[in-house]
C-alpha positions in Angstrom: 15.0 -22.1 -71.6 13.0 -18.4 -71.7 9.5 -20.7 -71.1 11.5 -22.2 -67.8 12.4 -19.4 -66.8 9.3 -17.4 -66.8 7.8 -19.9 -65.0 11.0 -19.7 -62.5 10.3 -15.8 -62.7 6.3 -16.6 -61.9 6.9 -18.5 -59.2 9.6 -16.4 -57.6 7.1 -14.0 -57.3 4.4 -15.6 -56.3 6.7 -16.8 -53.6 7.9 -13.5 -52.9 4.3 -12.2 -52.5 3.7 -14.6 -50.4 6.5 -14.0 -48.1 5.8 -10.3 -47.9 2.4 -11.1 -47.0 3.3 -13.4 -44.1 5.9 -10.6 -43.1 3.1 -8.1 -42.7 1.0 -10.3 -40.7 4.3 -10.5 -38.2 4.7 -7.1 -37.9 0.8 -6.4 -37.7 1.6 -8.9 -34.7 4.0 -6.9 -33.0 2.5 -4.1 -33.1 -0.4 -5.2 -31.7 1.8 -6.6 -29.1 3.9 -3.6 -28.4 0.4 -2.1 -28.0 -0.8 -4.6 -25.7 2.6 -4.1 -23.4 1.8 -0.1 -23.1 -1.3 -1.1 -21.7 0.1 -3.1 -19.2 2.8 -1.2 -18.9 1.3 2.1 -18.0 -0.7 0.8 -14.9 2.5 -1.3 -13.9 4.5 1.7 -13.4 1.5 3.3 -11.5 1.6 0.9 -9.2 5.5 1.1 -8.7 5.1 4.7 -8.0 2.3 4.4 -5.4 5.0 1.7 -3.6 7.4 4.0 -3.7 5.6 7.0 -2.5 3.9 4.5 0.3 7.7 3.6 1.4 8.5 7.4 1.6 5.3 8.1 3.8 6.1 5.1 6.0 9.7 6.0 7.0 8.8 9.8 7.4 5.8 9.1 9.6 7.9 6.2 11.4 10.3 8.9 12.4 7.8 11.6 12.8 6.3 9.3 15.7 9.6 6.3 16.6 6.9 3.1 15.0 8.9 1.2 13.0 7.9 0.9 9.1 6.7 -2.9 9.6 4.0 -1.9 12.4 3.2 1.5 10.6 2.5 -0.3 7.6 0.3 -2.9 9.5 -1.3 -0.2 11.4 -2.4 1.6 8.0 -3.8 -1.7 7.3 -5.9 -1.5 10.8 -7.1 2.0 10.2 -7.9 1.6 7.1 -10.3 -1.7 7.9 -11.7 0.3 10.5 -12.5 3.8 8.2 -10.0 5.4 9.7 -7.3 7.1 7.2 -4.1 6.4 7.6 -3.5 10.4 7.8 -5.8 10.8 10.7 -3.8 7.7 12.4 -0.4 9.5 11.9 -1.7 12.7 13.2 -3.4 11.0 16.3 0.3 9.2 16.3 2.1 12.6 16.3 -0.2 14.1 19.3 0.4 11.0 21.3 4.2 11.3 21.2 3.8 14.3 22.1 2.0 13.8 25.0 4.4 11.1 26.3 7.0 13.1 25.8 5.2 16.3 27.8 4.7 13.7 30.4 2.2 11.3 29.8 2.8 7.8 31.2 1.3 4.6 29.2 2.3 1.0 29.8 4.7 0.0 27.4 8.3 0.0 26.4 7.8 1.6 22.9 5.6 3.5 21.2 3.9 0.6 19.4 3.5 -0.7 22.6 1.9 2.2 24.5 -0.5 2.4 21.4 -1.9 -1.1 22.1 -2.2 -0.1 25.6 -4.1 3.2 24.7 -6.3 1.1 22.8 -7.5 -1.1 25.4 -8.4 1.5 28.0 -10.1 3.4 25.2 -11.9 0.5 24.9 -12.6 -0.5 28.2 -14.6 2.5 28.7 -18.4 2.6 28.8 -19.7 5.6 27.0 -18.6 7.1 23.6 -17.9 10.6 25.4 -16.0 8.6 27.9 -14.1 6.9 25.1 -13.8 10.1 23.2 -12.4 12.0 26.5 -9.7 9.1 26.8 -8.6 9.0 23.0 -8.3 13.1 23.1 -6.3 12.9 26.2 -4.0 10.0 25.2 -4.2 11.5 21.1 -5.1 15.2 21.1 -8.1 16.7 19.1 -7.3 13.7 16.6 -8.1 11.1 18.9 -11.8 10.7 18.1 -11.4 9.6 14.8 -9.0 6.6 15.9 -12.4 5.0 18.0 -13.7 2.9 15.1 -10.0 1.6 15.2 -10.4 1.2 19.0 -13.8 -0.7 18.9 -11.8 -4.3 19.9 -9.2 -3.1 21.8 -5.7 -4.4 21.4 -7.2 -7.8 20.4 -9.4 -5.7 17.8 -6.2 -3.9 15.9 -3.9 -7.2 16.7 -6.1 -9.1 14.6 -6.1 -6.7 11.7 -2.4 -6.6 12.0 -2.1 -10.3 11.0 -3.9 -9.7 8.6 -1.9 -7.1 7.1 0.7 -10.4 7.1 -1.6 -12.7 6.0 -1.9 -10.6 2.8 1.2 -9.7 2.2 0.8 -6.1 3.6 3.7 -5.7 5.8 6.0 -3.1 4.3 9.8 -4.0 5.8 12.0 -1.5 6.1 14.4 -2.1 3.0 11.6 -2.3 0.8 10.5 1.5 2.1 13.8 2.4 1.3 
């Protein structure tokens, strides 16, 4: 009965040593894997804070200049293809409202609209000084940098626009809030 039950004892053991082992190996697994979510956690939540601070830019600059979040957001998308930062459009945006509001008359009903119009004279002209002239009258000093943008006209910054959709771009107002 003692000889069977060393053996019992041995392999109880041997057994247990076994198990123990295999238990490390699991945990050494998740570890590694708790390791592995850090990683992708950390660049996850960078890119949620970059969408909400994008969000908060695009409804303080949509009521800085009366664009809706949607065509702000697919306007950045123009500027941006076109070198143009999407600071320099919202100050150009700002100057513009103002001038429509000292007076200024564009074609359009809103202010989306009257952009696209500004666009397509701006484009229509000739010369880069006459071009320049134009975009500082309809956009202030800021103006000039908004001409790559301008380049195509309307057409030109339409384009980009569906592409902004296309891609998935298109910030809606909810999601900024």
């Amino acid at each position: 009965l003692a000889l069977n039950d060393n053996k019992l004892l041995r392999g109880l053991k041997a057994a247990a040593a076994k198990l123990k082992a295999f238990g490390s190996q699991v945990m050494g697994i998740g570890s590694r894997l708790i390791a592995g979510s850090s990683v992708l956690a950390v660049p996850l939540l960078g890119a949620v804070n970059q969408f909400a601070e994008l969000g908060d830019q695009l409804e303080k600059v949509s009521t800085r200049t009366g664009i809706g979040v949607e065509a702000l957001s697919e306007l950045k998308h123009a500027a941006e293809a076109s070198d143009v930062t999407f600071e320099e459009l919202q100050t150009a945006l700002v100057g513009m409202k103002k001038a429509i509001e000292s007076g200024l008359e564009l074609p359009g009903e809103t202010v989306e609209e009257k952009f696209l119009a500004a666009a397509q004279v701006i484009s229509m002209f000739d010369n880069e000084i006459d071009r320049a002239n134009a975009a500082m009258a309809i956009f202030g000093k800021s103006g000039v940098t908004l001409l790559p943008m301008f380049e195509n006209g309307a057409e030109g910054i339409q384009a980009l626009r569906e592409e902004a959709r296309e891609f998935g771009l298109t910030v809606t107002t909810e999601q900024a809030k």
